[in-house]
C-alpha positions, 0 to 999 in steps of 0.5 A, spaced: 300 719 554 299 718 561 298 710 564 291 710 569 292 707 575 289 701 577 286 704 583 283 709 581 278 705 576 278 700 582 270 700 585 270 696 591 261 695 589 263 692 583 268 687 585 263 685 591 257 683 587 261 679 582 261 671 583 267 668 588 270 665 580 270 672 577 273 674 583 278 670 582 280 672 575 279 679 577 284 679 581 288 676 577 287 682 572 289 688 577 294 683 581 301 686 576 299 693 579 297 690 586 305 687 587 308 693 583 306 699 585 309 703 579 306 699 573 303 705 569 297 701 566 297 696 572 292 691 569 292 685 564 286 680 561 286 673 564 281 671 558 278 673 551 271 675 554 275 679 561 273 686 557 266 685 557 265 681 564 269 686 567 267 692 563 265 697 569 273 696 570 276 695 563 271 701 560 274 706 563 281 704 563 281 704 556 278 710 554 282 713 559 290 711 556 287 711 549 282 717 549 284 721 555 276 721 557 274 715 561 267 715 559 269 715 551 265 710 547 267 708 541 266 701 537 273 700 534 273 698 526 278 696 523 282 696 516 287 693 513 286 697 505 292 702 503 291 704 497 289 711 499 295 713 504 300 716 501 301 717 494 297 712 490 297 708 496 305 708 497 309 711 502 316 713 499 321 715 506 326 717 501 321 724 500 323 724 507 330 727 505 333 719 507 339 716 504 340 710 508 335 704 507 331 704 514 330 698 519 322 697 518 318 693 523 310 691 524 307 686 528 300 685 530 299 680 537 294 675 536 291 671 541 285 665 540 278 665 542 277 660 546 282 658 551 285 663 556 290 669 555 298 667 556 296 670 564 291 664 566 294 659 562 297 653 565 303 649 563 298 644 561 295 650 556 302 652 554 304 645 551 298 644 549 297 652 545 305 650 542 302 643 540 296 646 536 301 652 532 306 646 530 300 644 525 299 651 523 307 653 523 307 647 518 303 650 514 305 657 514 313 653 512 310 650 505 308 658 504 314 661 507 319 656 509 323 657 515 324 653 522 320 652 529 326 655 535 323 652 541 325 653 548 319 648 551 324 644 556 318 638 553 312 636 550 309 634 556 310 627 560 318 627 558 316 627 551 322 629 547 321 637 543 323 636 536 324 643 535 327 643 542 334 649 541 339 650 546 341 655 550 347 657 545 343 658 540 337 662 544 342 667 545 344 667 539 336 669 536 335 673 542 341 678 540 339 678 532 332 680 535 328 674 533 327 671 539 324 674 546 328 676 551 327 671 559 319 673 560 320 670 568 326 676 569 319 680 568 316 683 575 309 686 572 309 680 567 311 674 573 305 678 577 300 677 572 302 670 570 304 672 563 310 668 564 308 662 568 312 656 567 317 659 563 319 656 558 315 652 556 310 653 550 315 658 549 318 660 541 318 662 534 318 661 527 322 665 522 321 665 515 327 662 510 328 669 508 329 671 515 324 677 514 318 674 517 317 671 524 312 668 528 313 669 536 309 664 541 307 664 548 310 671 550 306 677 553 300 675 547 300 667 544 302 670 537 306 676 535 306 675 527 311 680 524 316 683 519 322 686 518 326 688 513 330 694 510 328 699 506 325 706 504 317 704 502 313 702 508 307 700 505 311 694 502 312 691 509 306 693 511 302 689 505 308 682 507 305 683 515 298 682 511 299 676 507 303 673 513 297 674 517 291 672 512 296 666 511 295 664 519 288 665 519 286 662 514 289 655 517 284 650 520 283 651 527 285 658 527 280 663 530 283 670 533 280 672 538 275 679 538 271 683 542 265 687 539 267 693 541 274 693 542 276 689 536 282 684 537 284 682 543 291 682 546 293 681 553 294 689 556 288 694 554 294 698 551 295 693 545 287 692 543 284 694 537 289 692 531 294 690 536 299 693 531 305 697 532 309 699 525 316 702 527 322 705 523 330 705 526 331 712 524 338 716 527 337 723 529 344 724 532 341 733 533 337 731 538 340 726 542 347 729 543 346 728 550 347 721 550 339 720 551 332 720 548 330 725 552 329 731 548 327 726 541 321 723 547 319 731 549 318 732 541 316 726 538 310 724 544 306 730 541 306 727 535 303 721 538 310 717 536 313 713 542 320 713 542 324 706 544 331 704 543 335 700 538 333 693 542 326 695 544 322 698 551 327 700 556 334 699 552 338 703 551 339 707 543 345 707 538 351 710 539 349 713 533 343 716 535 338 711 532 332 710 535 326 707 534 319 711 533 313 708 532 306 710 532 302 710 540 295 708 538 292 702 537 285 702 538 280 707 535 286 707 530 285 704 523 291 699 521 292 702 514 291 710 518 297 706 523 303 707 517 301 713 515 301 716 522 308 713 522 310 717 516 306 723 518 310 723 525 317 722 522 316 727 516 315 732 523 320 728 527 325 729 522 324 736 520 325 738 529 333 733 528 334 739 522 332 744 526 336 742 531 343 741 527 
C-alpha cells in the first residue's frame, strides 16, 4: 500500500491559524519527513491529542495510507472476541498443509494518556515513564515471572539503575530478538525525536518462560508481545490478551484512545489496534532468487506484508524464511487480525506450491 506524503496533505492556511505552541508541536509531527525526503508516511504524533488537534492533517493521511480514500470517515472499533475465527474459534496451521512448528508473534503498542508520546518526551519524561513501569513490571512478574533489562545510563541525578545491563549483555538479547535494535542509528526516528536521549528510560521485561516480553521507550512507550512456536494462532493470540489485561489493569495504567481512532500509537500507520500478528514461515519456491521480491508481488494483494527473519529492512533466511503478517490495523478488528493472517498464508502457500 502506497505511504502519503507529507507534503501533499500539508496545508499552508491551516498551519498559519494554528496558535505559536501547536505550531511548534506541528512541526514536530511532519519534521522526520521535512529532513528526510524518502520517509514514505512522513509524520509521526507528538502527543495523545495530536489526531484531533491536528485533524485536517492527520484525517487525511490516515484515510489515505489505510483506505486509500483521503475523505474515509470511519469510527474504529475494536474486538478482542476469537470464538468465531476459524473453526470454533481455532485457527489450526497444520490444515495448512505445515509440518514444522511456525514461529508465531503478536504485539500491540501502547502509549499512556496523559503524558507526551516518545517524540516529545524529555529525558526527564523518559526516567520518570521507566520509574512509573518499575511498579507495574512488579506486578506483571508476581503474575509471569521474569526480569527487567535496562539500559538507562541512571535514574536521574547520578542514581544508580538496579536494572541496569551492560553492554554485552544487551547484545546478547538484541541477537535473540528480545530487545530492540539502537533507535539513535535511526534518521526518520532522530528526526522525529522518538529517539532523543538514547538510551535512556529504554528497555524491556521478559517473562520466566521466555514467551512474553514488554518493550519500553522504543517507536511507542509499550510494545506488550508474545512469541512462541507452534501451529494454533489463537493460543497466542488469547496469551498476548491475558498479558495486556494484566498490564491494564495495574493502577495507574491508563492507555491512551482516540474517539475515532481507537488506540494510539505514535505513527498513524499502527493506530486502531496497534496490533501486528506474524508467522516465520519458508517459501523456498518463491524466493529462489535469494530475495522476497516475488513473495511481496504475491503477498501485498493479499494484504500481508513481507519482512525478513529479524524484522523491517533485514535481510530473510537462508532457507527462505520470511516473516508475514497482516498490513491492516485501523478499521480492522483484533480477532479479524489473525484470521486475515491465517487467510493470507493459506493463499501464500498455495502461490509457493505453485511456484515449485
Amino acid at each position: 500500500m502506497p505511504c502519503p506524503s507529507k507534503d501533499e496533505y500539508f496545508d499552508a492556511d491551516f498551519y498559519d491559524g494554528l496558535s505559536d505552541k501547536d505550531k511548534e508541536t506541528f512541526y514536530g509531527c511532519i519534521r522526520t519527513g521535512v529532513d528526510n525526503p524518502d520517509s514514505g508516511m512522513g509524520c509521526y504524533a507528538m502527543t495523545p491529542t495530536d489526531y484531533s488537534t491536528f485533524a485536517p492533517f492527520f484525517k487525511q493521511v490516515i484515510g489515505d495510507y489505510h483506505k486509500n480514500d483521503p475523505a474515509y470517515s470511519e469510527k474504529h472499533v475494536n474486538d478482542w472476541d476469537a470464538s468465531g475465527v476459524g473453526e470454533g474459534g481455532v485457527l489450526d496451521l497444520q490444515k495448512l498443509g505445515l509440518a514444522e512448528e511456525l514461529s508465531m508473534r503478536v504485539r500491540v503498542g501502547r502509549n499512556l494518556s496523559g503524558i507526551p508520546l516518545p517524540g516529545a518526551m524529555t529525558k526527564e519524561d523518559r526516567i520518570a515513564f521507566e520509574i512509573k513501569m518499575g511498579g507495574a513490571f512488579e506486578a506483571v512478574k508476581a503474575k509471569f515471572g521474569g526480569a527487567v533489562y535496562s539500559i538507562s545510563p541512571d535514574l536521574g541525578d547520578g542514581v544508580a539503575h538496579p536494572n541496569k545491563i551492560d553492554d554485552a549483555k544487551y547484545e546478547e538479547l538484541v541477537k535473540a530478538h528480545v530487545m530492540f535494535k539502537d533507535m539513535d542509528a535511526d534518521p526518520y526516528l532522530k528526526s522525529a525525536g522518538i529517539s532523543s536521549d538514547w538510551p535512556y528510560g529504554r528497555g524491556c521485561w521478559q517473562s520466566d518462560d521466555k514467551k512474553k516480553i514488554i518493550w519500553f521507550g522504543e517507536e511507542d512507550q509499550l510494545r506488550i508481545m508474545v512469541m512462541k512456536k507452534g501451529f494454533l494462532l489463537n493460543e497466542v493470540f488469547d496469551e498476548l490478551k491475558e498479558l495486556l489485561d494484566a498490564v491494564e489493569s495495574i493502577d495507574g495504567i491508563s492507555f491512551a484512545k482516540d474517539d475515532t481512532y481507537g488506540y494510539v500509537t505514535s505513527c498513524p500507520t499502527n493506530l486502531g489496534t496497534g496490533m501486528r500478528a506474524s508467522v516465520h514461515v519458508k517459501i523456498p519456491n518463491l524466493t529462489k532468487d535469494g530475495t522476497d521480491t516475488k513473495a511481496k508481488e504475491i503477498a501485498g494483494p493479499l494484504g500481508l506484508s513481507v519482512r525478513g527473519t529479524g524484522g523491517e529492512h533485514t535481510p530473510i533466511g537462508s532457507d527462505g524464511t520470511v516473516d508475514i503478517s497482516p498490513r491492516a490495523r485501523l478499521f480492522i478488528k483484533e480477532c479479524e487480525i489473525i484470521q486475515a493472517l491465517y487467510d493470507g498464508l493459506e493463499k501464500l502457500l498455495a502461490a509457493e506450491k505453485a511456484a515449485a
